[in-house]
N, C-alpha and C positions, 0 to 999 in steps of 0.2 A: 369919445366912442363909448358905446354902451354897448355893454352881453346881456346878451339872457339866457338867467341861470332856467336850470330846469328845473321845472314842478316838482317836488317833493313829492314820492308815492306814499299813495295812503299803506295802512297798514293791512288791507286785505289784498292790496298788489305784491306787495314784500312777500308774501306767503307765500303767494302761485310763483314768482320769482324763484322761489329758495327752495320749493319744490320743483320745479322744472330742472335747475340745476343739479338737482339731488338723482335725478329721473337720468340724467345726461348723461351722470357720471356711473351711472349701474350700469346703461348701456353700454358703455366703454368698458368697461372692467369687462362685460360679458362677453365681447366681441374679442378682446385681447385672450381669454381665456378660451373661447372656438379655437381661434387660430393658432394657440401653442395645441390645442388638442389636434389641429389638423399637422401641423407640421412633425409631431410625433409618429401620427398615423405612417404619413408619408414617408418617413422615417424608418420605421422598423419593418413598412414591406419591401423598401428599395434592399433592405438588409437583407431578408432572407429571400428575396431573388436573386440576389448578387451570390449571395451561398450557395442558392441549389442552383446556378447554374455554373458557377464551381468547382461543383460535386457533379455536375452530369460530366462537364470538360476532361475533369478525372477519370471518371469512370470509362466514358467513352474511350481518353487515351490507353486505359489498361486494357479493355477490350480489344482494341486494334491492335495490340502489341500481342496478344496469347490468343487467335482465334479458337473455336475449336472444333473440331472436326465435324464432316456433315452429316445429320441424320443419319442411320441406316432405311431403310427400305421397310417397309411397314409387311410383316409379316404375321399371319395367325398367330396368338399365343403356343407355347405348347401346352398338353392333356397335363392336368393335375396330377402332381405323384402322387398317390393315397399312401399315409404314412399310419402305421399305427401307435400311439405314445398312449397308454395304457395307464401310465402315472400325471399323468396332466390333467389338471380339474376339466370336467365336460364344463360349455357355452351356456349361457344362463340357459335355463329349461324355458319352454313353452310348457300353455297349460294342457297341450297332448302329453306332453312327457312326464307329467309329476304324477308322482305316485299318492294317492288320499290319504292325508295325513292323518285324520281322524276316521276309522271303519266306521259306514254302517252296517253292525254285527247285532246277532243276539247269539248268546251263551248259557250253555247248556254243561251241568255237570256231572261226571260221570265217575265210572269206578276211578279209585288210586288218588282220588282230589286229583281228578283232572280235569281242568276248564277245554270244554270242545268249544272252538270261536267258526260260527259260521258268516261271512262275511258276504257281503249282497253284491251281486254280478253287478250292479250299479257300480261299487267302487271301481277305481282305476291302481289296478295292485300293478307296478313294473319291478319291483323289488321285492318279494313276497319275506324275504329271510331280513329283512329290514323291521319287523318290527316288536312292538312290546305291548304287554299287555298292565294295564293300571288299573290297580281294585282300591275301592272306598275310603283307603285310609291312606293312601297313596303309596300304599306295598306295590312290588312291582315284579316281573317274572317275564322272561322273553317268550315270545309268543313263535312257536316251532311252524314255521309250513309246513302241512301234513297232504295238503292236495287239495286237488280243482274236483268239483260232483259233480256228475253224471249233467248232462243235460244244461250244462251252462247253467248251475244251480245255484253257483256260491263256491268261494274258498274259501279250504277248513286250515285253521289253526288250533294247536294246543297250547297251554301253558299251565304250570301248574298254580293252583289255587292255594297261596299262603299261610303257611299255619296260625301264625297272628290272627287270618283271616276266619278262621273255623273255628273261633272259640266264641264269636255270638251269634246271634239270629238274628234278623233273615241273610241270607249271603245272596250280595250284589254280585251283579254282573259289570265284568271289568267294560274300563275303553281297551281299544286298540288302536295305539296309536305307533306313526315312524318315530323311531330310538330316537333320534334325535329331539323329536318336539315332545319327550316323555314328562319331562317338569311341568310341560306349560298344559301339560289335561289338565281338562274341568270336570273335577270328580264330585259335582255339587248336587244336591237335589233336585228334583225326583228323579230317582235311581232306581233302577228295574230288578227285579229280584230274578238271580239265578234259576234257569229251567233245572228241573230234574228230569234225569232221566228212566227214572221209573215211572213215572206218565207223562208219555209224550207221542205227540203224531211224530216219526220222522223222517218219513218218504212216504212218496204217491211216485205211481203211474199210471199213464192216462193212455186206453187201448182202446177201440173201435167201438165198443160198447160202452164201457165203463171204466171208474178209474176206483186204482186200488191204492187203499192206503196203509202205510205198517205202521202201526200202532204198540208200544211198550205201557208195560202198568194193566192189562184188562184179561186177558188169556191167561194168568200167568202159571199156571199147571197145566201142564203136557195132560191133553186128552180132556182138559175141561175149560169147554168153551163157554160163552154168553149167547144166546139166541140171537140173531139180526135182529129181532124186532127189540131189542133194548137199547138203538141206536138209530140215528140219523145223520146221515153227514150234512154236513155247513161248508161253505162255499161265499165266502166272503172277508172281509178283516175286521169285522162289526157284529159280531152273534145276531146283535136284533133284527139285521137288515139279509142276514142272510139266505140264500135261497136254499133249501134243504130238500135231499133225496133220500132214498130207502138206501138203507143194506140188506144185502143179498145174501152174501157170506160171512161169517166170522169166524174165523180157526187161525188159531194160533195167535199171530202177531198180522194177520194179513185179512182185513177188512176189504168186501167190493161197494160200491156204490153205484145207483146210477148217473147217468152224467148231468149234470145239471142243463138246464135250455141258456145256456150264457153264451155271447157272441163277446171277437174279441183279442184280443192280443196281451191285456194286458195279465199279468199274474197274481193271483185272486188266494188266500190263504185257503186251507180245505183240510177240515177235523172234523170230529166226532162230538156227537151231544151223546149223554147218557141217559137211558130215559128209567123213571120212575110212574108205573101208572098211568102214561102217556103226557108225564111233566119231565121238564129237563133239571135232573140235579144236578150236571156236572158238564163243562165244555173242555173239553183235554186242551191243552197247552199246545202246540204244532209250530212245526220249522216247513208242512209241505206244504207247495207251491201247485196252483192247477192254470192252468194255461187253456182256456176256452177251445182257438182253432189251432195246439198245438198236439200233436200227437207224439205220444214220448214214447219212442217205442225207434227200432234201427231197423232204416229202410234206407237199402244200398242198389244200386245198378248193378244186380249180380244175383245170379243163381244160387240156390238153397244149396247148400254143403250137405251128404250126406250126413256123414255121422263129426258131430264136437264134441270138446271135452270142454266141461268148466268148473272153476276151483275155489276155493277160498282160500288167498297165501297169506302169509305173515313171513317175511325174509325166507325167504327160500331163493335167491337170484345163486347162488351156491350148488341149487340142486337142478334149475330152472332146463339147464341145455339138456342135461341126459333125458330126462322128461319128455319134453318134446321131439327131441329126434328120436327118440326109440317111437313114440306113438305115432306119429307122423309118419315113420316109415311102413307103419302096420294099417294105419287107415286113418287116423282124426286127423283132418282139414282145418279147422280153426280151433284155436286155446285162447277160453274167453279164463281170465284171470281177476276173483274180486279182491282185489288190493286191500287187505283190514290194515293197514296203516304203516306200510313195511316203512323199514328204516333203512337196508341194506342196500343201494343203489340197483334195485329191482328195474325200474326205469331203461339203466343203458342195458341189463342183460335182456331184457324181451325190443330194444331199438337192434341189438345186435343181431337177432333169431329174424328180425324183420327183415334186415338187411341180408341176410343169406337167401331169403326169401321164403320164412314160415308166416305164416300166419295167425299172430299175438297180440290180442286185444287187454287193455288191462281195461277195468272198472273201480275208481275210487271208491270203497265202502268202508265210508267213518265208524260205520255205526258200529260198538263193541257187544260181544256176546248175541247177533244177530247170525248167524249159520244157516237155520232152518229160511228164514225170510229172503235170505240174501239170496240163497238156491230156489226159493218161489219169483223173485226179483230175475233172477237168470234166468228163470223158465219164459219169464213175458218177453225179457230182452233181444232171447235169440231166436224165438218164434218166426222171425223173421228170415234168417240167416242161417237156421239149420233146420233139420229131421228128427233128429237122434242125437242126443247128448250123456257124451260119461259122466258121471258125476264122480269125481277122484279126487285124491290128494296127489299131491305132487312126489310124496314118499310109497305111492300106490301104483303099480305098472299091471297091466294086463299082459296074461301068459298062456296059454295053449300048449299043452304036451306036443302035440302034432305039430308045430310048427321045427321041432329040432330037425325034423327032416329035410328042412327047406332050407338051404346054400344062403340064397339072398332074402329078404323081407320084400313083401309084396303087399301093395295095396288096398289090397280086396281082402286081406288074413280078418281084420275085426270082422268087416262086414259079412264074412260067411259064418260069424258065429250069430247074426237075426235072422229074424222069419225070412222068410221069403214074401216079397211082397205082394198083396191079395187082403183089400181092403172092405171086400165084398163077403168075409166068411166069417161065420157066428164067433169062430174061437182066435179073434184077434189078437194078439200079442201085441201090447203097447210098453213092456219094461221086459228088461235080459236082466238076471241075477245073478250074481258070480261069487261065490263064495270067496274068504282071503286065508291065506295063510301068512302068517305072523313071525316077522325074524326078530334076531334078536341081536345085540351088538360083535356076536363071533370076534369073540377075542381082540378086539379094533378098540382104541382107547383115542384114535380123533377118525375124522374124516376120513375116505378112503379118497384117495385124489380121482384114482381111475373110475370111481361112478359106484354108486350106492350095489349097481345090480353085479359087479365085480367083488365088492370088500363084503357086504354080507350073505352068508351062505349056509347060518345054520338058525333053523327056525322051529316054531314050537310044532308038538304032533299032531293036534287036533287043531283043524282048520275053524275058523273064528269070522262071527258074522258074515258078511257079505256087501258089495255094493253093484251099483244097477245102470245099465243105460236104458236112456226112457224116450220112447218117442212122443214129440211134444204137444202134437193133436188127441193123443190120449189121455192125457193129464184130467183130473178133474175139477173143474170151475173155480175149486175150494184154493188151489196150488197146495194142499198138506202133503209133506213128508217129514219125515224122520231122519234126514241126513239120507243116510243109506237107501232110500228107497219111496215112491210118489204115490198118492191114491190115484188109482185111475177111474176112468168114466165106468159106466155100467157094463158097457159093451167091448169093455175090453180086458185081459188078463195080464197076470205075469208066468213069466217062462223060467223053471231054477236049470241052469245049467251044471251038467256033470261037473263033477272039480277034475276027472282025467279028462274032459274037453275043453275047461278053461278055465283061469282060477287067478286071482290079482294076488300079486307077492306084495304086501305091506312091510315097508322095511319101517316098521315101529319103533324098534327098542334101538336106538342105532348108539353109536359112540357116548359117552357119557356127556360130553360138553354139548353135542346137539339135543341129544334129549332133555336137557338141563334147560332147555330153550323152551321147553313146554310149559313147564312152570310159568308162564305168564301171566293167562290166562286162558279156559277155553272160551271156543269160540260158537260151542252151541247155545243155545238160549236156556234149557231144559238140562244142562249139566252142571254141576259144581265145579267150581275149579280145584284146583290138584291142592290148594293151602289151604281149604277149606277143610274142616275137621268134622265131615259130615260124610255118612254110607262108605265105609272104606271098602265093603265086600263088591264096589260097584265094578260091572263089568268093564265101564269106563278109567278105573284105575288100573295103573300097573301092579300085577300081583306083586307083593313084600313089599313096596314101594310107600313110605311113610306120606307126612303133609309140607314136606320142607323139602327143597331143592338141594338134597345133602347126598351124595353120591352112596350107596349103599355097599358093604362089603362084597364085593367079587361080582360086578359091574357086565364086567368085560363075559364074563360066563355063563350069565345067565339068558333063560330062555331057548337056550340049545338042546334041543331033541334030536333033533332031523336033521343031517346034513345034506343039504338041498341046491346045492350048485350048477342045477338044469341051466338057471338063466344067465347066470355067467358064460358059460357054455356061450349058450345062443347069441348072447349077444356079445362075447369076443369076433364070434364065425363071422356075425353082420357085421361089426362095426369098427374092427380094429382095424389104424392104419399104420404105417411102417413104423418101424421100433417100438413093438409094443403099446403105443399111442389109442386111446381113444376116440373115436369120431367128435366126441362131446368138450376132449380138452383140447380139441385143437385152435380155438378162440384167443 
């Protein structure tokens, strides 16, 4: 029997052999390795569904063992209790509620190195006593809220100007910035150099014809003016692009203009060019603002007030009630009040006088050593709003011999001391003059609780100047006065009344520590102040009365001639109520 062997493969079959083989065995290896990969799989989800449902069997069984009670009834929330926690940080702020961290201000320096910060109604101030004021070298001085101006114009701060800082030239104008972000001001260059206020525009108002502007640095000698034609006002924030109008007036500190032909909303700067030969040498510096179709002037839904009194105070909220209730009971309807920077919480005593129901207007007037302007500033303001305006101080009461005979104060008592009205005859009366007599501190070494017109009672013998009320369509275009008294128009006079028909009691000289209060500074434009070592013979100084605020021997005694106790009188008979009590301290 025969086999047959098999053929011998060549050596290019051997290859594809030993490769197929090789191919066989990776398949297998990779198949083996799927399927542990599957069986794992398999594996670890049968696990954890065997777990959680486990854990649902649990859970369900505790569930079913503690139900818990059903729902109530779906009823309204109740009303939020409103709590107050006053020590709790407030909720982040929105950008309504943050106060401007960095002012846009310009500063103006003035007596005593005192930086005035006028800040742009632009900013958003909700914390006004929040902040600080940073000059060039990164000196620093808290910057005081002094008040909001007229007309939505800006609020003013003070701060003082550091000594470090007044020993070289030129002096910057600080930032104002909130205390908190004091470090992080950028006090880099270009830095603006501090306004002075010896030349400067620093208020306007803008009246049916024209707008007036007060101006510091050009009048500055009482009675000696500069002609309007040495001027033109500017009406713009750019000199070269400016629209430029005549002046009309120039007396004193109070420039007219005419209005410029600008439409408009927006707020436009407005100064003075200086002219030379019909060339400008000079454009004054200015803080005032002109408002095209605004009219800055008070216009109320209300009838003209016969007669007002309006005043220039500095802390007087101490003397504020007796004041008003006595004049008030005699005839003045409104007390316009210009605020020169009081410090004494003047604020709540004329919100108190309103609340009883007087009628007490203050006016922010930053501006220092401005009196004569500020009483031309009141003439335009109240044009509106009144007739006839006192011009007093708050230490100045009007008195009438003939009224001792009168039980109660009546109404009509000022008003029957002006003309009678008759607008039609040559010899118009447009200002009442009223001589003052002058007290002195009788023996009183503070404050007299009961009311000035109670504690002093002895005054000097010769009656001393005089002040006026003035009706306001008589005024002359110019607004000049002299404190005590106005120019009027052509066609119209002043009237001097008797001192036995009427006569103001100026309690002047009063307690030592009050008078001591004067020493600040005055507040006429045209006066020196009391530390100043210049005309001691001035009628404006107190006789014997040195240049220092140093209480002088025998205080209390001086200035008594006359013992004059008429208006004590009168006005215990008006005004006292049970136990002795004055009308004035019963607040």
């Amino acid at each position: 029997m025969s086999f047959n062997h098999p053929e011998k493969p060549t050596p290019k079959k051997l290859n594809k052999m030993i490769m197929y083989r090789k191919y066989s065995s990776i398949r297998i290896s990779l198949i083996i390795l799927l399927f542990i990969a599957l069986f794992c799989t398999l594996s670890h989800h049968f696990y954890r569904t065997t777990l959680h449902s486990s854990t649902i069997s649990t859970a369900a069984h505790s569930l079913s063992t503690a139900l818990p009670p059903p729902p109530p009834p779906l009823r309204p929330p109740p009303a939020p209790e409103i709590v107050s926690l006053p020590n709790l940080p407030s909720p982040l702020p929105t950008l309504q509620s943050v106060s401007t961290p960095i002012l846009k201000a310009v500063s103006i320096l003035i007596p005593d190195w005192e930086v005035l910060v006028i800040a742009s109604p632009e900013n958003s101030i909700l914390e006004p006593r929040n902040y600080t004021c940073v000059f060039s070298n990164k000196e620093k001085s808290p910057a005081r809220f002094a008040g909001e101006l007229p007309f939505r114009r800006g609020t003013a701060f003070k701060c003082e100007f550091p000594a470090r800082n007044r020993r070289r030239l030129p002096f910057f104008q600080p930032q104002v910035v909130r205390t908190e972000e004091r470090e992080r001001a950028d006090i880099s260059p270009p830095l603006k150099e501090l306004l002075r206020w010896n030349f400067i525009v620093y208020d306007s108002f803008t009246t049916e014809n024209d707008v007036v502007l007060l101006v510091k640095g050009v009048n500055n000698r009482q009675g000696v003016n500069r002609p309007p034609s040495d001027f033109n006002c500017l009406f713009d924030d750019d000199p070269l692009t400016a629209v430029k109008t005549s002046v009309t007036s120039s007396i004193q500190e109070v420039f007219r203009c005419l209005r410029p032909n600008i439409k408009g909303n927006r707020p436009i700067a407005a100064t003075l060019e200086i002219l030379e030969d019909n060339r400008t040498v000079a454009v004054i510096p200015s803080l005032a603002k002109y408002v095209p179709d605004e009219r800055l002037t008070v216009e109320f839904n209300e009838s003209k007030s016969f007669i007002c009194a309006c005043t220039m105070v500095y802390n007087v909220a101490k003397f504020l009630r007796e004041w008003v209730i006595y004049h008030n009971n005699i005839g003045v309807e409104k007390f316009i009040l210009y605020d020169n920077d009081s410090d004494d919480d003047l604020r709540s005593a004329v919100e108190e006088l309103n609340r009883e129901g007087f009628d007490v207007r203050t006016v922010y007037w930053a501006w220092p050593k401005t009196q004569e302007a500020g009483f031309s500033h009141c003439a335009l303001y109240s044009n509106q709003i009144c007739n006839w305006v006192a011009f007093l101080d708050v230490d100045e009461f009007l008195f009438s011999p003939p009224w001792l005979e009168s039980y109660r104060p009546k109404s009509d008592m000022l008003r029957s001391l002006l003309p009678k009205e008759g607008h039609d005859r040559p010899d118009r009366v447009g200002q009442v003059s009223i001589r003052c007599n002058e007290f002195g501190p009788s023996n009183l070494t503070a404050h007299p609780l009961d009311g000035v017109t109670q504690g002093y009672t002895c005054r000097r013998r010769i009656d001393q100047r005089h002040k006026s009320i003035v009706l306001l369509d008589a005024l002359d275009n110019s607004l000049l006065n002299v404190i005590h008294h106005f120019k009027l128009k052509d066609d119209y006079k002043t009237s001097q009344i008797d001192p036995n028909q009427a006569i103001v009691n100026h309690y002047k000289y009063q307690a030592w520590p009050e008078f001591q209060a004067k020493f600040r500074r005055r507040v006429s434009a045209y006066v020196i102040d009391w530390r100043q070592n210049l005309n001691p013979m001035s009628n404006d100084r107190a006789p014997g009365l040195g240049f220092e605020a140093v209480e002088p021997p025998g205080w209390p005694q001086r200035f008594c001639e006359v013992q004059d106790d008429r208006m004590k009188v009168l006005t215990r008979r008006w005004f006292e109520l049970n136990d002795s009590v004055m009308a004035w301290q019963s607040a």
